[in-house]
Structures are given as C-alpha cells and as structure tokens.
C-alpha positions as CSV (number, residue, x, y, z in Angstrom):
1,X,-6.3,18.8,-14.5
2,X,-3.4,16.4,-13.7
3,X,-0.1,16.4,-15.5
4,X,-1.4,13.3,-17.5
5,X,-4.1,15.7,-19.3
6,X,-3.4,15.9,-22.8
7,X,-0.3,12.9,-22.7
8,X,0.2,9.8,-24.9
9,X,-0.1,6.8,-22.7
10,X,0.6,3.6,-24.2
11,X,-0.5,0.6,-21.8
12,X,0.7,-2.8,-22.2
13,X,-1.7,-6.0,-21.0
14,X,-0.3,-9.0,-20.5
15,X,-2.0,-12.8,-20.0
16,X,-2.4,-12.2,-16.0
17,X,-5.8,-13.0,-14.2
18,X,-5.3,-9.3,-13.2
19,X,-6.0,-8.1,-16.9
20,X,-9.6,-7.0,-16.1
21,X,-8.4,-4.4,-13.6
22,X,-6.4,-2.9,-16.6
23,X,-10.2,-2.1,-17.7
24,X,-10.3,0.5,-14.8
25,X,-6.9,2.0,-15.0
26,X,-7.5,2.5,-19.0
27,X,-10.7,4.2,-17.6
28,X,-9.1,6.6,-15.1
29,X,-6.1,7.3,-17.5
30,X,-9.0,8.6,-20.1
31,X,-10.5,10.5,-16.8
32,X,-7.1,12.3,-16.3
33,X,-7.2,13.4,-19.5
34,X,-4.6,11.3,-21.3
35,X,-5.2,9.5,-24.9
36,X,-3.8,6.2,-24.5
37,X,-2.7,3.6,-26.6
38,X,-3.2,0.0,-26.0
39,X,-1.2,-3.1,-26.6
40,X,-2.4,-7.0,-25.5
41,X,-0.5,-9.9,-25.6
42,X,-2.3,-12.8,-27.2
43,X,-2.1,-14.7,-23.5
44,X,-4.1,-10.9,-22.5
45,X,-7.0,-11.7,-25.3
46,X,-7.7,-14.6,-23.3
47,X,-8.8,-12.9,-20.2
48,X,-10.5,-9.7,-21.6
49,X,-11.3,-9.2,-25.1
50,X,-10.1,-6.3,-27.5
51,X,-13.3,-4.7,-28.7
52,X,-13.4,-3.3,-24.4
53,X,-10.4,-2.0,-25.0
54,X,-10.6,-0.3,-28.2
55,X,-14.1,0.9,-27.2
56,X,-13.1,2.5,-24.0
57,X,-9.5,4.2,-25.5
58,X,-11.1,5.6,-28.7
59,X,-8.1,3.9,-30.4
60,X,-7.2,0.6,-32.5
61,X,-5.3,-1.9,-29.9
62,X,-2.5,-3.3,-31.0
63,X,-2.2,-7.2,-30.9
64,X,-0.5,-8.3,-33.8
65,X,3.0,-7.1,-35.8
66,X,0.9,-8.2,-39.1
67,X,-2.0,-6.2,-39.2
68,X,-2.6,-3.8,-41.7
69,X,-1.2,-0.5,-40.8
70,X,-1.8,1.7,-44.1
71,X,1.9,2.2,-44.8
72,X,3.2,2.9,-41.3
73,X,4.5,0.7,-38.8
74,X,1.5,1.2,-35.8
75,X,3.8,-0.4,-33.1
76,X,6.7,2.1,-34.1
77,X,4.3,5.2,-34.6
78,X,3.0,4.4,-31.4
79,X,5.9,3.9,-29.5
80,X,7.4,7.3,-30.6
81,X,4.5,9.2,-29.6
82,X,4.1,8.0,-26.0
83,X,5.0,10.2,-23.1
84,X,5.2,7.4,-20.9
85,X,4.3,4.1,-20.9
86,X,2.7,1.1,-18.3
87,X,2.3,-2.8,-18.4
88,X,-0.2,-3.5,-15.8
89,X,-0.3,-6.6,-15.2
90,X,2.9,-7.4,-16.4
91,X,4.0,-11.5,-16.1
92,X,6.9,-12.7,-15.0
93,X,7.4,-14.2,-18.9
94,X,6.6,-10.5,-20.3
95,X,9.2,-9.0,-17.8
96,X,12.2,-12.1,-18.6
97,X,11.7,-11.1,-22.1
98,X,12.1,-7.3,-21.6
99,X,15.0,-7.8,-19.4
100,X,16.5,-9.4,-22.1
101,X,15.8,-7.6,-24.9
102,X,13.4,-10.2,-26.6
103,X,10.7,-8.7,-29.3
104,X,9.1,-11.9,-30.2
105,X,5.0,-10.1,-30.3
106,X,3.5,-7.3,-30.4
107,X,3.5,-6.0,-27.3
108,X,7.6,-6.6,-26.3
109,X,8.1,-4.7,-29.8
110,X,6.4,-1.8,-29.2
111,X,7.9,-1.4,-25.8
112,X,11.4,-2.2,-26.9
113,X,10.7,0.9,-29.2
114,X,9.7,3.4,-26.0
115,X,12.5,6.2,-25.3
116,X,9.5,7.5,-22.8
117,X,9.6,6.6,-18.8
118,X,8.3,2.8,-18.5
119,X,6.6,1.5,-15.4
120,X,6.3,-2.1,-15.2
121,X,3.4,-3.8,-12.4
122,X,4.3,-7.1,-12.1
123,X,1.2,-9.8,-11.0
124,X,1.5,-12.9,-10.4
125,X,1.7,-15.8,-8.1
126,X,3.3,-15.4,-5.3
127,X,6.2,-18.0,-5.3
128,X,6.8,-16.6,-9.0
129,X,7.1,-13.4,-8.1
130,X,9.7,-14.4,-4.9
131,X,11.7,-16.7,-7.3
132,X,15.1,-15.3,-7.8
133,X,15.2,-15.2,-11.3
134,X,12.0,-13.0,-11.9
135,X,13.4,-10.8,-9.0
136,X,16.7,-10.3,-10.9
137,X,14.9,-10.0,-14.0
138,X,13.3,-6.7,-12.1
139,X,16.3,-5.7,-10.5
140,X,18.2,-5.4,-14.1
141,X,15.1,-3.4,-15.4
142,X,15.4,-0.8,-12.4
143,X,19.2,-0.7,-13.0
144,X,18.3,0.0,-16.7
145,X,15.6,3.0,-15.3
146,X,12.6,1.1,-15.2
147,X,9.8,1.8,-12.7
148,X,8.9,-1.0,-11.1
149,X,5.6,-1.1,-8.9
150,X,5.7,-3.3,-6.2
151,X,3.0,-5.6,-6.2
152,X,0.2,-5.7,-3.6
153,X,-0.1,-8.2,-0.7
154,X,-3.2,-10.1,-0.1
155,X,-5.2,-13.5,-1.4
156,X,-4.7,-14.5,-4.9
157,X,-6.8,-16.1,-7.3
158,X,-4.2,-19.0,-7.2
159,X,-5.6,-19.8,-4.1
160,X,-2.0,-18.8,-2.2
161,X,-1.5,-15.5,0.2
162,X,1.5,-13.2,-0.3
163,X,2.8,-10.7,-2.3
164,X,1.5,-10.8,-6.2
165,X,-1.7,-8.7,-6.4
166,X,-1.5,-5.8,-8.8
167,X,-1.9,-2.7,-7.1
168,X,-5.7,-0.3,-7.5
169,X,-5.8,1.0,-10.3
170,X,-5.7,4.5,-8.8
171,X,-1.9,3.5,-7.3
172,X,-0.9,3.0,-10.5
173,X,-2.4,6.4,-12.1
174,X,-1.0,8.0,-9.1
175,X,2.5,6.9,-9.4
176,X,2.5,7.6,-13.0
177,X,1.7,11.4,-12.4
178,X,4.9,11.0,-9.7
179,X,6.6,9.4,-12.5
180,X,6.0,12.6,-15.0
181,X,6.0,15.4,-12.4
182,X,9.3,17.1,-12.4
183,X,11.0,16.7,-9.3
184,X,12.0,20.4,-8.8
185,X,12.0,20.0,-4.7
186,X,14.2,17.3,-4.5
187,X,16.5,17.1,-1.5
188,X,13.8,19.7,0.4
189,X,12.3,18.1,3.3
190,X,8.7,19.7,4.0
191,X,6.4,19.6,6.7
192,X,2.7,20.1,6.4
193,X,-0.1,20.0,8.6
194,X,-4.0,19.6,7.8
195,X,-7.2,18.4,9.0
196,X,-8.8,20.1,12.2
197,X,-8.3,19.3,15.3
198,X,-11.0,17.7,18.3
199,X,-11.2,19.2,21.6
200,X,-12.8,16.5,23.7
201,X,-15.6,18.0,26.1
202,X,-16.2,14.1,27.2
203,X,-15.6,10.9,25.7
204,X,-18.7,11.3,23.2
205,X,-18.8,15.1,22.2
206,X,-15.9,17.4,20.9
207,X,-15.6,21.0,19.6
208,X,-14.1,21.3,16.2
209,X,-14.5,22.9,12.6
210,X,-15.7,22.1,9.1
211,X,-12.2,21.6,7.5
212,X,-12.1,17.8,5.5
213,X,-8.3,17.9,5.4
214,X,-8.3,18.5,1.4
215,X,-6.4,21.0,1.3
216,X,-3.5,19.8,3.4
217,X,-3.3,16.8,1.9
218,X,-3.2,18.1,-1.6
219,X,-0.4,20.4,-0.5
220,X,1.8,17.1,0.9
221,X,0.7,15.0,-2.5
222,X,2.2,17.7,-4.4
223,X,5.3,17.9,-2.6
224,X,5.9,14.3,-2.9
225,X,5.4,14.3,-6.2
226,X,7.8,16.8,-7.1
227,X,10.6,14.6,-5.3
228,X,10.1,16.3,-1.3
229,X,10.8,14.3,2.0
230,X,7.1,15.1,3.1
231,X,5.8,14.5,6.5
232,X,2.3,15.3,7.1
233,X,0.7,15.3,10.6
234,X,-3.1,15.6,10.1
235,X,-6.0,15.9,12.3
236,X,-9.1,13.0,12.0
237,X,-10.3,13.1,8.5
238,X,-12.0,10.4,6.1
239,X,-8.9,10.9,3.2
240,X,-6.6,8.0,2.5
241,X,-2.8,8.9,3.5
242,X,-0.9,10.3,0.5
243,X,1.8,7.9,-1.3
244,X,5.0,8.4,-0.3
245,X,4.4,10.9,2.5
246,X,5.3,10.2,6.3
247,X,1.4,10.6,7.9
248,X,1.4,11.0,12.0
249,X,-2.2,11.2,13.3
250,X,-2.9,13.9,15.7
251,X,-6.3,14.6,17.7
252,X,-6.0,17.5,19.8
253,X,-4.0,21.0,19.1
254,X,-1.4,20.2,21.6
255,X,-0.9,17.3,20.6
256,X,-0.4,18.6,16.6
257,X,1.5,21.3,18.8
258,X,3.8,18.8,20.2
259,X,4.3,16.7,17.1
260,X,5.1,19.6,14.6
261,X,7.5,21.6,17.0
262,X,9.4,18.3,17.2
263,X,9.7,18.0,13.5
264,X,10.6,21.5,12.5
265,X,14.0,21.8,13.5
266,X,15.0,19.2,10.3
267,X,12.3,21.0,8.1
268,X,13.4,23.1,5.0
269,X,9.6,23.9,4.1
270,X,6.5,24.6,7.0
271,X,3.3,24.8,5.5
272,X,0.9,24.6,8.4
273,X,-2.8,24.2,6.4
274,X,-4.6,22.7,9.7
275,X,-7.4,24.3,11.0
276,X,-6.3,24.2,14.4
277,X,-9.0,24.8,17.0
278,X,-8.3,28.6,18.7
279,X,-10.1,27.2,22.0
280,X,-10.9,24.2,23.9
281,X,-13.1,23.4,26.9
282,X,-11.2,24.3,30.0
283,X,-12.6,20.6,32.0
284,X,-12.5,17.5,29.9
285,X,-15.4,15.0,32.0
286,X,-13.9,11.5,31.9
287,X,-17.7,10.6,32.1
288,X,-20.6,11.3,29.0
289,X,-22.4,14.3,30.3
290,X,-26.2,13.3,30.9
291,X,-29.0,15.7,30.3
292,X,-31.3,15.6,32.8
293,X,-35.4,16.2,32.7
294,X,-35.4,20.2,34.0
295,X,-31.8,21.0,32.0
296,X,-32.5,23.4,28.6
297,X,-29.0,24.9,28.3
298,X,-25.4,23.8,29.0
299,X,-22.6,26.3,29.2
300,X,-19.4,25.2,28.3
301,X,-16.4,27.6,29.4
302,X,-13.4,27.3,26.9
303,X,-9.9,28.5,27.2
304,X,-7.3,29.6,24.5
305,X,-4.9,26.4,22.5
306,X,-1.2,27.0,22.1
307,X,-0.6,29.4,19.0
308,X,1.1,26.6,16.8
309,X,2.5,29.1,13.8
310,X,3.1,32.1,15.9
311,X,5.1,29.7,18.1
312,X,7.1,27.9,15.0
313,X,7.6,31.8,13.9
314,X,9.6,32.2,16.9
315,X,11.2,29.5,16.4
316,X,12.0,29.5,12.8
317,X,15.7,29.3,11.9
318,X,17.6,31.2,9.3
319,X,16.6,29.4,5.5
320,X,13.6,28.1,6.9
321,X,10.5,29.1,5.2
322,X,7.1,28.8,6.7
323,X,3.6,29.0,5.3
324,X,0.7,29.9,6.9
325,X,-3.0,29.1,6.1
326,X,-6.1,31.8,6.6
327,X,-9.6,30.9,6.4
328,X,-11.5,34.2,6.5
329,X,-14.9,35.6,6.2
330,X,-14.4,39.1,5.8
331,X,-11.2,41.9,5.4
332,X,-9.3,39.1,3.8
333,X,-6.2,40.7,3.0
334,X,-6.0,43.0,6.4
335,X,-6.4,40.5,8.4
336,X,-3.2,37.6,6.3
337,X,-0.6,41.2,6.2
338,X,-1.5,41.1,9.9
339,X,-0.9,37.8,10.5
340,X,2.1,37.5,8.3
341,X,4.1,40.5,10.3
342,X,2.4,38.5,13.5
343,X,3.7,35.0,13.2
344,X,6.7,36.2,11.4
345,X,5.6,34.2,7.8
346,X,7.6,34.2,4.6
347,X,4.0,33.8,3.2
348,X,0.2,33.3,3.7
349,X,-2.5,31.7,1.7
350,X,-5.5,33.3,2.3
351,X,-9.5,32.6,1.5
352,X,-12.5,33.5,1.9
353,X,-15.2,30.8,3.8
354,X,-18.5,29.9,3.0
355,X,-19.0,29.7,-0.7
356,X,-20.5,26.4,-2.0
357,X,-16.7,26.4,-4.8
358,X,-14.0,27.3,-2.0
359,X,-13.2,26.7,1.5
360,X,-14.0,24.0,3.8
361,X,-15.4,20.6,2.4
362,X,-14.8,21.5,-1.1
363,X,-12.8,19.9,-3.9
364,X,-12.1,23.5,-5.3
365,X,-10.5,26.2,-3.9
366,X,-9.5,29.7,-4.7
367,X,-7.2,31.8,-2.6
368,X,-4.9,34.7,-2.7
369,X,-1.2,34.4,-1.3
370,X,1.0,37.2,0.2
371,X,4.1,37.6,1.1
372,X,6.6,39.2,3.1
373,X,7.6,41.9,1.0
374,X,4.0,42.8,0.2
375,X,3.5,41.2,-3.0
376,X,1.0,38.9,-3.8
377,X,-1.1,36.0,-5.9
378,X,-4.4,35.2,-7.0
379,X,-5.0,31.9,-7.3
380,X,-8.7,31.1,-9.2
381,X,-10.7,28.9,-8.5
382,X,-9.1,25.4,-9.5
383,X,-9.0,22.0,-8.3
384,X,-7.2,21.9,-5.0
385,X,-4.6,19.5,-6.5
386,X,-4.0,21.9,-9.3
387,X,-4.0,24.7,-6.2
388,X,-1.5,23.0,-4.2
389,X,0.9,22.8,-7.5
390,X,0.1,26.5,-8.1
391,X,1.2,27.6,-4.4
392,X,4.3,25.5,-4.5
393,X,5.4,27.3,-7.5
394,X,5.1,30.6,-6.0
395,X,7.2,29.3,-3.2
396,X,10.0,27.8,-5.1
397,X,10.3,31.3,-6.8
398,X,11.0,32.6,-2.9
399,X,13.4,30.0,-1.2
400,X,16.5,31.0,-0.3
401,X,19.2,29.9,-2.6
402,X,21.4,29.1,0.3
403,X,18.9,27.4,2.5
C-alpha cells in the first residue's frame, strides 16, 4: 500500500474545463487507499455534477457554507481532519483569492481552514497562466509553503498551445505521495541501476534476460521520494522514467559499465539492481544473419562482460555504501555471503527466480537482505514499491554517520 492508504484527502474542484479529469484522480486517490473529501466551486457544478462525486468518494461534497450540517460546521470538520489537501484544477480566480486570503464560498473556506500540506494544479489558458499577476499570485503561495504543480504543455480546449493543461491524474497522486513521504535521505545522492542489458548478435537479434526493470525503478521512485538526488541508468524496458529522477538509457553492459563508473565517484548510495548480462557474443555481424535451406543449428560463441559491482567494489571510497542485487535459483544465501565478501558489498538483496509472485516480470517481490557483518532481513512478499521502501529502511539504519 502507498503512504496515502488510510489518509484524509480533501480535494478541491474548481470551474476549469479540466474538472472531469478530477473524476480520475478522485478514483485513484480511493485506489491508494485514502478517504477523501470533496469540495466544488459552484463554477465546478457546471462542468461535472456532484452526485459523481459524492458517489465515487463515499462522502457528502461540500458546495455550499449553508447546508445543513447537524450541528457541526462540515467545512471546518473537514478541514481539520485532512492530511493533505489538492485543488486540481485550480483557476487562476481560485488561486488570486487564496493568495489573498479571500473565503467568499465554500471551497476557499474550507481550504483557508487546512493546517495540512496543500498542493495547488493550476489549469487554464495559456496567456492566463503566463500573465504576471496569476504567476505572482503562485509565487506568494510557494513562499507561504504551497505546492504548486506545474501545469502540462500541449493543445488546450481554448483552442491555443502552450503551457495550461493539468497534469495526469497519476502525476498528481504521485507527487502527493512525494508530498507526504518523509524526506529522511535528503542531501544523499543515490545511484541506481535496473533493467537488463542487450547484447547485440546482429542488428535484429540480442541475448538478454527476463528482468522488466520493476524493481530498479521502484528502488529510484523511493529514493526520490524520500528527498535523494537519484540518478538512474536503466537498460531498455517498457516503464515510464520516474518523477524527479535523472534517467540515462543504456543498451549494452559496457556501456551501463561506462555510465555508472562515471557517476560513482559523486554517489553517497550504489544500489546496482540491473540484471546485467554475464556474457555477450564475442563477433557482433553488422549484417542480419540469414538461415539458409541445409542450416538446423547455429552456435554462437560468447565471451565474459566487464564485472560492473565487483569493479565499483574496488573502487568504492570510504562512506560510500553499495548495494548489490541477486537473482538466484538455488543456495540463496551461500551464494549473496559469497558475493558480498566478493564484490566487497555493505549489503545484498537476494531472491529466489521463477515463482509466478517474485522475481523477474512481477509486480511483487520477496527477498532476503544480508549484510556485511552477517546479519540479515526477510523481506515478504509485498508490492515492489512497498519493497523498495522496506530495503531503504534497512539501509538508512547502516550508513555511516560521517559519510
């Protein structure tokens, strides 16, 4: 479950063409877990109507200061509760009047009330959002520790190009959790790796592994969300770069080789997760290899890649910690210790291959991590997001103080 499980979410909808996308986001806030509250302008009634809204959080939306509350003050109650709070879209009229403290409806009230982190997503045409006023009306509401989302850039309903789109609605769930993770790596700069790598045998075929780059790119997610400098190089996989994260694109082991040795020296945190391909064919053909009529076998002679972790163990500097990555199908923990004393780890996250819930091409994972001094974790079986939080736990408790 994401940190939004089990959190009071009140979401603010404003009279933007961009109200039905709120819709979605209410949808995916409910799917992470969170009970949210919702509060329309009467400009947002206009474009969607409350009963979706209502039906969708499980609760009453709020729309006007008058309505019967049975002795309590619903905009108030549900202010207090909130853990956080979004207006997606948010208009450039709904964001003057925040910035300057008006309350004149139901929804500026109840946010005026929030002592929770607010993120604002402004929509809107584009020559509204670039005039200077509605830009310093965002700039004082960042001064006063307001999120604000930038807006997308594409073709708007008005008919004009620019910047004024509001962003997916999976953005904005996703910078919320960033908004509510505690940012306990702060100042660390972190390095991952993930996907496999592709050894070309000719410009058609390849040899490679199963690995989707999940993992990897759960472990760089979670980083950045708990306030790391994260770059992540990653081998070809079908995943959409995390937010916030540096992504370098890498084919081949030497050239991951040759990107991640050039980025360790100003790395606090290693954690190589790639499945980097042991061996490649010794002769790539620049020319597709034809089978011919009489031809019922093709042997392909392959020689060893670099060793990228036992290589960045040799290198590894004093306060430098580096993480290792075992897929395994048998003598799991004899063959991470070994590896560990090897590549000269601080730790190794270890699991076993081929179940249908773990491993490669999974969205679950379950893994056991050793250390240095012979302790270790279990880790069950768990979404690999929740894995990846889990792991960098266990490393925090490890880093040297001084590094």
């Amino acid at each position: 479950m994401t940190i939004l499980n089990q959190k009071h979410i009140l979401l603010g909808v404003t009279g933007g063409i961009a109200a039905y996308k709120s819709v979605e986001l209410l949808r995916l806030l409910k799917k992470a877990g969170a009970d949210v509250d919702v509060a329309m302008t009467e400009a947002a009634l206009r474009f969607v109507g409350k009963t979706t809204f209502e039906v969708l959080s499980e609760n009453p939306v709020i729309t006007d200061l008058w309505e019967d509350s049975h002795g309590s003050v619903a905009h108030i109650d549900v202010a207090a509760r909130c853990d956080a709070a979004v207006i997606a879209p948010a208009t450039a009229n709904c964001i003057a009047k925040l910035a300057h403290g008006l309350a004149d409806d139901a929804l500026t009230t109840t946010f005026l009330a929030v002592t929770a982190p607010v993120m604002i997503c402004p929509a809107m045409n584009t020559h509204m959002y670039e005039n200077i006023r509605v830009q310093r009306n965002l700039d004082v509401l960042e001064q006063d520790g307001i999120h604000i989302l930038d807006p997308d850039t594409g073709s708007l309903a008005c008919k004009t190009t620019g910047p004024g789109r509001l962003p997916d609605p999976r953005l904005i769930v996703d910078r919320m959790e960033h908004m509510l993770t505690p940012k306990d790596f702060v100042g660390k700069q972190v390095l991952v790796s993930a996907g496999p790598t592709l050894e070309p045998i000719d410009p058609v075929r390849y040899v490679s592994n199963h690995s989707s780059g999940k993992m990897g790119y759960a472990v760089a997610r979670a980083a950045e969300m708990r306030g790391a400098s994260v770059t992540l190089v990653t081998g070809s996989v079908s995943l959409d770069p995390p937010v916030g994260v540096e992504t370098i694109c890498v084919q081949t082991c030497q050239d991951m080789a040759d990107t991640m040795l050039s980025k360790m020296a100003h790395a606090d945190i290693i954690i190589q997760v790639a499945a980097v391909a042991d061996f490649r064919p010794d002769h790539r053909e620049t020319l597709k290899i034809k089978k011919t009529s009489d031809q019922d076998r093709m042997t392909l002679t392959l020689v060893q890649n670099p060793d990228i972790l036992r290589t960045m163990g040799e290198r590894k500097r004093p306060g430098q910690f580096l993480v290792g990555f075992a897929a395994e199908t048998h003598d799991l923990a004899a063959n991470a210790v070994k590896k560990i004393k090897k590549k000269n780890l601080d730790m190794i996250a270890a699991n076993l291959v081929g179940g249908k819930d773990a491993g490669f091409q999974t969205d679950t994972n379950k893994m056991t991590l050793f250390f240095k001094d012979g302790s270790k974790t279990d880790i069950p079986l768990m979404d690999k997001q929740a894995v990846a939080h889990v792991l960098l736990d266990n490393l925090l408790t490890r880093l040297d103080p001084r590094g």
